[in-house]
C-alpha positions as CSV (number, residue, x, y, z in Angstrom):
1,X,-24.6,243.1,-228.5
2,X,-27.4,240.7,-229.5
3,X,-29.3,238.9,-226.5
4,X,-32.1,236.4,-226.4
5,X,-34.1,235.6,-223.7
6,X,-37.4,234.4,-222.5
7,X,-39.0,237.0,-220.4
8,X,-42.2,236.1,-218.6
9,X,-45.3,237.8,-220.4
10,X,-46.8,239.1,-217.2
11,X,-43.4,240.9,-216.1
12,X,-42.8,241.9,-219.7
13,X,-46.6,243.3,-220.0
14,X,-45.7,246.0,-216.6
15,X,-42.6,246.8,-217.5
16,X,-44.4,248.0,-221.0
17,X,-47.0,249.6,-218.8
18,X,-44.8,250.9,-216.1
19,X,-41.9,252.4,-218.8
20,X,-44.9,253.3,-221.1
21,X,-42.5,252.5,-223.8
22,X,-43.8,251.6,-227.3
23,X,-41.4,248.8,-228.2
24,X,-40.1,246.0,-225.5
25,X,-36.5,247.1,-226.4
26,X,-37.4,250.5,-225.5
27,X,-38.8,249.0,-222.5
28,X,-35.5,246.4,-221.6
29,X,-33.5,249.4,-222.1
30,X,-35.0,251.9,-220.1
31,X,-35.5,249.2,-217.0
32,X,-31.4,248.2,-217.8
33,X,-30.8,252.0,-217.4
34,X,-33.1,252.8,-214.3
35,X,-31.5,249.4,-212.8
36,X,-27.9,251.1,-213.3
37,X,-28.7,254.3,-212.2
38,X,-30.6,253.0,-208.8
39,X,-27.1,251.2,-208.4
40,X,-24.5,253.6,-208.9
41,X,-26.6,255.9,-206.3
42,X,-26.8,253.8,-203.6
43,X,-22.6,253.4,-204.1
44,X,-22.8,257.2,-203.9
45,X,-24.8,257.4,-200.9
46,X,-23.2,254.4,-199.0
47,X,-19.7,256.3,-199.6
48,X,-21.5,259.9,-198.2
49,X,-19.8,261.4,-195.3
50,X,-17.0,259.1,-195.4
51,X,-13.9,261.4,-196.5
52,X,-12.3,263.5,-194.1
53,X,-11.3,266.2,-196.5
54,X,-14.5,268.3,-196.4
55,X,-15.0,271.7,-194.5
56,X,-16.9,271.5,-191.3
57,X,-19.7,274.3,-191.5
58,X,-16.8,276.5,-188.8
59,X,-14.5,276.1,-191.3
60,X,-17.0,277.2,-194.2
61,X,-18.4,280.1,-192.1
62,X,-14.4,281.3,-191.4
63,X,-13.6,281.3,-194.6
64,X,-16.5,283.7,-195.8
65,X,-15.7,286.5,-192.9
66,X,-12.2,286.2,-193.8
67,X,-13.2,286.6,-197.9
């Protein structure tokens, strides 16, 4: 998918420093990819602890005598 858009030199300029990417594709891509990332962790961890179908540590610890 082809894109245009105006990116402000400063921002563009860190994001080329901070990626250390040679090309400012590179650069858009690996930020576009970091950004994701970031995101579908913090779904992860804001849905952590919530199901009731994991073993308390008792049950974990009764099942390995019992094994």
């Amino acid at each position: 998918m082809k894109t245009s858009l105006e990116i402000p030199d400063k921002e563009l300029r860190d994001l080329l420093r901070f990626t250390k990417a040679k090309t400012k594709r590179q650069a858009i891509v690996s930020a576009i990819v970091s950004y994701n990332r970031r995101k579908r962790m913090a779904a992860l961890v804001k849905s952590s602890g919530s199901s009731d179908t994991f073993m308390t540590h008792g049950e974990l610890m009764k099942m390995r005598e019992m094994e």
